[in-house]
TIVEX-376282 format. One record per residue (C-alpha): x, y, z; residue in one letter. Coordinates in steps of 0.05 Angstrom, whole numbers, padded with zeros to 5 digits. Layout:
   east  north     up code
      X      Y      Z    A
...
//
This chain:
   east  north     up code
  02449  04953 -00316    X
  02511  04916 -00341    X
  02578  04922 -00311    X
  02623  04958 -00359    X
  02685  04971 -00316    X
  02706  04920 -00273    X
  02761  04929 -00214    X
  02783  04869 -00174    X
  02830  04863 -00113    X
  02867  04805 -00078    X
  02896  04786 -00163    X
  02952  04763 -00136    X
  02910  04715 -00099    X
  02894  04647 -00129    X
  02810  04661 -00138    X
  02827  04731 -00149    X
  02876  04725 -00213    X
  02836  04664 -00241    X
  02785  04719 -00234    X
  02814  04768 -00264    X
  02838  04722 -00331    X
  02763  04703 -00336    X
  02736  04773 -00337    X
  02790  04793 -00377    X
  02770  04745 -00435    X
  02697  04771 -00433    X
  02674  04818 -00492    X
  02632  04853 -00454    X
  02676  04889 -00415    X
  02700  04955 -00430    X
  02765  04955 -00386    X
  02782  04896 -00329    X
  02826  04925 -00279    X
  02864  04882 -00229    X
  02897  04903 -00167    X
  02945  04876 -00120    X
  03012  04891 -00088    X
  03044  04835 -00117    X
  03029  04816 -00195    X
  02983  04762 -00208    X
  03020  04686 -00227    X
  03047  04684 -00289    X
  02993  04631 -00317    X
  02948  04681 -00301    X
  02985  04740 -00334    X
  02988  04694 -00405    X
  02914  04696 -00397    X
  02882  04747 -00380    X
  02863  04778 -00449    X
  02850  04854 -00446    X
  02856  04861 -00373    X
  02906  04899 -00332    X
  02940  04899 -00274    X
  02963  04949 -00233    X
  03003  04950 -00174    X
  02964  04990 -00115    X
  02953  04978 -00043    X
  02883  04985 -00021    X
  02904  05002  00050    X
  02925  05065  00013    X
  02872  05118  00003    X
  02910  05127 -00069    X
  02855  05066 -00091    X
  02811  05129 -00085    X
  02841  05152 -00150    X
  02848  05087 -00185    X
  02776  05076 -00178    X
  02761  05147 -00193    X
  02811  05160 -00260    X
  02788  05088 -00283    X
  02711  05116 -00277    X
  02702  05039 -00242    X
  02620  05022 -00235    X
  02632  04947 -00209    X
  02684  04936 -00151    X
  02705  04856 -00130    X
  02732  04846 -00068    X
  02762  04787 -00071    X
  02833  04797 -00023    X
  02808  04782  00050    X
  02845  04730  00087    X
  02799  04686  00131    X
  02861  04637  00146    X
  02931  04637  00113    X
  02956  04575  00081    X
  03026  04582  00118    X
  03060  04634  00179    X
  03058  04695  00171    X
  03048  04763  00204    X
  02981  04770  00234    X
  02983  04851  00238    X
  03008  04867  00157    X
  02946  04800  00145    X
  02890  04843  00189    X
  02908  04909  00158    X
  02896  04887  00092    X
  02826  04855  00118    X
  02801  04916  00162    X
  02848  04973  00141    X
  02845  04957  00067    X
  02773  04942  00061    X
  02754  05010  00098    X
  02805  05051  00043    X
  02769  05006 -00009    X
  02691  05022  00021    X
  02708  05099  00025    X
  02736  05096 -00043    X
  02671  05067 -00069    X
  02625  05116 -00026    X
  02659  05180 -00052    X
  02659  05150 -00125    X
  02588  05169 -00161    X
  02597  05120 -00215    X
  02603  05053 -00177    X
  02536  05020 -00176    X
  02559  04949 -00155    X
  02601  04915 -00098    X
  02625  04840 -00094    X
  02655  04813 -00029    X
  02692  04745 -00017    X
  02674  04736  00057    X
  02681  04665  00098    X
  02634  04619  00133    X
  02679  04628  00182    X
  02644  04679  00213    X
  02598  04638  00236    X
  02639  04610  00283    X
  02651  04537  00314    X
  02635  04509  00381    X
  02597  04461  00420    X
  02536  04504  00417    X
  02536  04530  00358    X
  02481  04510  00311    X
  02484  04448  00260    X
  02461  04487  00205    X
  02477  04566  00196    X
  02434  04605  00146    X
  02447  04679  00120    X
  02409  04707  00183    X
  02445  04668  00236    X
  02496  04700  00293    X
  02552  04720  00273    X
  02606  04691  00321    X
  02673  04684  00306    X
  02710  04626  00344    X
  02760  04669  00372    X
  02764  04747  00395    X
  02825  04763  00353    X
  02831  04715  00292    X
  02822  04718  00229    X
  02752  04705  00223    X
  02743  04767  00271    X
  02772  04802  00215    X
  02718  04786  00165    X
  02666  04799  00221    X
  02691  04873  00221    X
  02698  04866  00141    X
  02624  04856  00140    X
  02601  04914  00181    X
  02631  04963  00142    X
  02605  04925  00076    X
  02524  04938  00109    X
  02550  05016  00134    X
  02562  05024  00059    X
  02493  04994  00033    X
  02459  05033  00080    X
  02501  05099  00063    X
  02496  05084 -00010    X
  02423  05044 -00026    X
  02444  05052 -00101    X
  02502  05013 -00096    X
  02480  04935 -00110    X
  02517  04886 -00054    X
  02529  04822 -00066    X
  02569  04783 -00004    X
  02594  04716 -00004    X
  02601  04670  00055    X
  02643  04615  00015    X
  02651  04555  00057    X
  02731  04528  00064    X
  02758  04523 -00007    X
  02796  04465 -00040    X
  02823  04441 -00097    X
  02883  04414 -00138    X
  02919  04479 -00144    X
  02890  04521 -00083    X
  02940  04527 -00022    X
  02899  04531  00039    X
  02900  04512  00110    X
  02864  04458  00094    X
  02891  04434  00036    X
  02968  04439  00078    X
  02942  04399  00140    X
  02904  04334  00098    X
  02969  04337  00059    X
  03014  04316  00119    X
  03029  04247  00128    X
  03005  04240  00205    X
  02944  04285  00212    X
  02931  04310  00286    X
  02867  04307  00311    X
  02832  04326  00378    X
  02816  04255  00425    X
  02740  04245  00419    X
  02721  04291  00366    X
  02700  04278  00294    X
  02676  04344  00259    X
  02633  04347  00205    X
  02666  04389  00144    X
  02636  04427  00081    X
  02675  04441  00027    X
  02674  04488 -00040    X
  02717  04470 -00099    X
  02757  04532 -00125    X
  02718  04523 -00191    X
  02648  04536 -00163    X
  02676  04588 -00115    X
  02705  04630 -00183    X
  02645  04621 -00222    X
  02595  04647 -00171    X
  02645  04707 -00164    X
  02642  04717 -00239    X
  02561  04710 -00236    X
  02555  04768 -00182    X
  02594  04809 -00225    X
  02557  04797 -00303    X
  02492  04795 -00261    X
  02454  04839 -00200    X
  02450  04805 -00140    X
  02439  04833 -00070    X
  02445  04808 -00015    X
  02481  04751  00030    X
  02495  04676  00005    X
  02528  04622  00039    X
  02567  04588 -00018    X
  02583  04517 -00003    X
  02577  04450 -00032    X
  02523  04391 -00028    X
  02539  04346  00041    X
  02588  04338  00087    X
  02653  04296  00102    X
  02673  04274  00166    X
  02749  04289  00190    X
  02761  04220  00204    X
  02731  04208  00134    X
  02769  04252  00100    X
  02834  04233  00135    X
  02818  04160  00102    X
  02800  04185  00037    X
  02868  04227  00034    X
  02906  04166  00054    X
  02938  04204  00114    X
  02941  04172  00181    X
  02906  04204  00239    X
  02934  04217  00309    X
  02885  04238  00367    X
  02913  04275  00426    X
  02892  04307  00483    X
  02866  04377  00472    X
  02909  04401  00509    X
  02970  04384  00464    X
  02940  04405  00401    X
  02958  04485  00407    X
  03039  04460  00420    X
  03025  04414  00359    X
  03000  04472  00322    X
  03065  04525  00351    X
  03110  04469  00323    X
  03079  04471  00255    X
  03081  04544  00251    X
  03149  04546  00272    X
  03165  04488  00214    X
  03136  04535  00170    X
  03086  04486  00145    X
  03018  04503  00164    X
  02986  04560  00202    X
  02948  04516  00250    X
  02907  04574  00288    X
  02859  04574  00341    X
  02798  04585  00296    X
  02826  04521  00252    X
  02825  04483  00319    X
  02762  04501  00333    X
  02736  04483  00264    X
  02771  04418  00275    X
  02736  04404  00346    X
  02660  04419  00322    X
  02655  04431  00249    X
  02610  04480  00213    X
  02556  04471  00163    X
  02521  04518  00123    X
  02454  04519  00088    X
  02456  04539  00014    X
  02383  04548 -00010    X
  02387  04622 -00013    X
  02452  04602 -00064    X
  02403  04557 -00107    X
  02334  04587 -00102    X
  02353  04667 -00106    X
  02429  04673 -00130    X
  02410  04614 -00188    X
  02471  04580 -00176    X
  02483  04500 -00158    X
  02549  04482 -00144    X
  02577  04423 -00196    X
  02623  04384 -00145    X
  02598  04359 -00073    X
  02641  04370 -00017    X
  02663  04294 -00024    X
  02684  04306 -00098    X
  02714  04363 -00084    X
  02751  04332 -00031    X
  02768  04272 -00083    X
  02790  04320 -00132    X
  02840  04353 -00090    X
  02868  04292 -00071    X
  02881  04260 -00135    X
  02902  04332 -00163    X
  02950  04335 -00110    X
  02970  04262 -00126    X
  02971  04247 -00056    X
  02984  04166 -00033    X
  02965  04129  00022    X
  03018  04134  00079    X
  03008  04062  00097    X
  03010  04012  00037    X
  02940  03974  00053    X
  02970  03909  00025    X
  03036  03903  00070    X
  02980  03937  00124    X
  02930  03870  00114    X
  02988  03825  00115    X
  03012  03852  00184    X
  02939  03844  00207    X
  02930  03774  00188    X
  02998  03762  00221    X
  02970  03787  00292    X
  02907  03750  00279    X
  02944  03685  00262    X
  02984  03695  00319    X
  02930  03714  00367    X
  02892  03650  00347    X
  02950  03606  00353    X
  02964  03632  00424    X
  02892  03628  00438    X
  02891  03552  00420    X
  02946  03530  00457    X
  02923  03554  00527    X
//
């Protein structure tokens, strides 16, 4: 059965409002509801057709009512945080992911007329760490790198998602495990650390990275919600880059430390307001995570249309970001020192 009456969180979110315009501009919706406590960006507020936003908390049990008054039958939950781009307060940022998502569940038990539930999770819950397994499918462990992050969050997120399923077997589920998103206009960890000029890494470590552009990410979102699928997808793109690779490819330069420097690196850029360099994001950094996406193709019917290395491309050049070191002036110095080393060579 088609969803007629759409509600999506997070709209104030990047994915969320570009969500929300989409949806907005589709016929075949009866009403497209967006909620947030902040209104969505204004490009996204000159586009978003015949939708609506409305300005509600979800860590309020008031979303009860919204959902109920709106008679809602398709709910997208698209406002957990796995990592925020920049500082900010980790209690108000794990209420919204466990307190809001349990208000949002116990809205959607109690309402008769949902019938279908869409939930941006993170790969993140898989965890990273020097035993952790080179490729994680849908069934794998769920082990979040660290006790009290933010991938613990979505962890917890996901247990109440299956107490709901099982409570309500009517209610279609559809959970998505996106891998780290990126792209010219998305601010992310990510996308804030390959953007600094000197890029620290960890001494003897070279992760391997998988990456989903923000354009593949939305249109699997939109997908879940025109069509009925349950169950759980990793959502990430074809291959892998390395971290020294894509430190290259970004033009950055990187700096290996000891580990044991890396979490005063990381309190420094925090504290300059520039990137929230967490312990998960370290860990991530260390030993990489990759996640296998045949479920994605063979049951969900989607391929993503960028690899994680054009992906990666396209956020660079979107970002117009320029190599730190100018390679000519950088091939002159070199063939100075060579010159100079084979001259001194030769006269001994």
């Amino acid at each position: 059965m088609p969803s007629n009456i759409v509600l999506v969180t997070g709209v104030a979110g990047d994915l969320g409002g570009k969500l929300l315009a989409r949806l907005g501009n589709n016929p075949g919706f009866e009403r497209v509801i967006g909620v947030d406590t902040a209104p969505p960006a204004k490009s996204v507020l000159q586009r978003m057709g015949h939708a609506e936003f409305v300005r509600a908390d979800i860590r309020n049990p008031l979303i009860a009512k919204v959902i109920s008054t709106a008679e809602v039958d398709t709910v997208v939950h698209a406002s957990c945080t796995a990592h925020p781009a920049g500082p900010s307060r980790r209690a108000a940022v794990k209420e919204v992911n466990v307190i809001g998502t349990m208000r949002l569940l116990a809205a959607c038990q109690r309402s008769p007329l949902v019938r279908k539930l869409v939930v941006k999770s993170s790969a993140a819950v898989y965890g990273a760490g020097a035993r952790s397994q080179a490729v994680f499918s849908e069934d794998s462990e769920l082990i979040p790198a660290s006790s009290s992050g933010y991938a613990k969050d979505a962890v917890e997120m996901e247990g109440y998602v299956r107490g709901l399923a099982r409570r309500r077997p009517d209610i279609t589920v559809t959970l998505c495990r996106f891998a780290n998103i990126i792209g010219p206009e998305v601010d992310t960890v990510l996308s804030r650390y390959f953007a600094l000029p000197v890029i620290p890494t960890v001494f003897g470590y070279d992760a391997r990275l998988q990456l989903l552009h923000a354009s593949d990410a939305l249109t699997v979102l939109e997908q879940a919600t025109l069509e009925d699928h349950p169950g759980v997808f990793n959502v990430a793109s074809e291959g892998v880059l390395t971290l020294s690779q894509a430190i290259r490819r970004a033009g950055r330069v990187g700096l290996p430390m000891p580990s044991a420097v890396v979490p005063s690196v990381g309190k420094v850029l925090r504290g300059a307001r520039v990137v929230d360099f967490s312990a998960d994001q370290v860990r991530l950094l260390n030993f990489g995570r990759v996640v296998d996406t045949r479920k994605l193709k063979q049951e969900f019917g989607y391929t993503p249309r960028w690899t994680t290395r054009e992906a990666f491309d396209d956020y660079v050049a979107g970002r117009g970001l320029r190599p730190v070191l100018d390679g000519g002036r950088l091939a002159g110095l070199a063939g100075r020192v060579l010159v100079a080393a084979a001259t001194g060579q030769a006269s001994r």
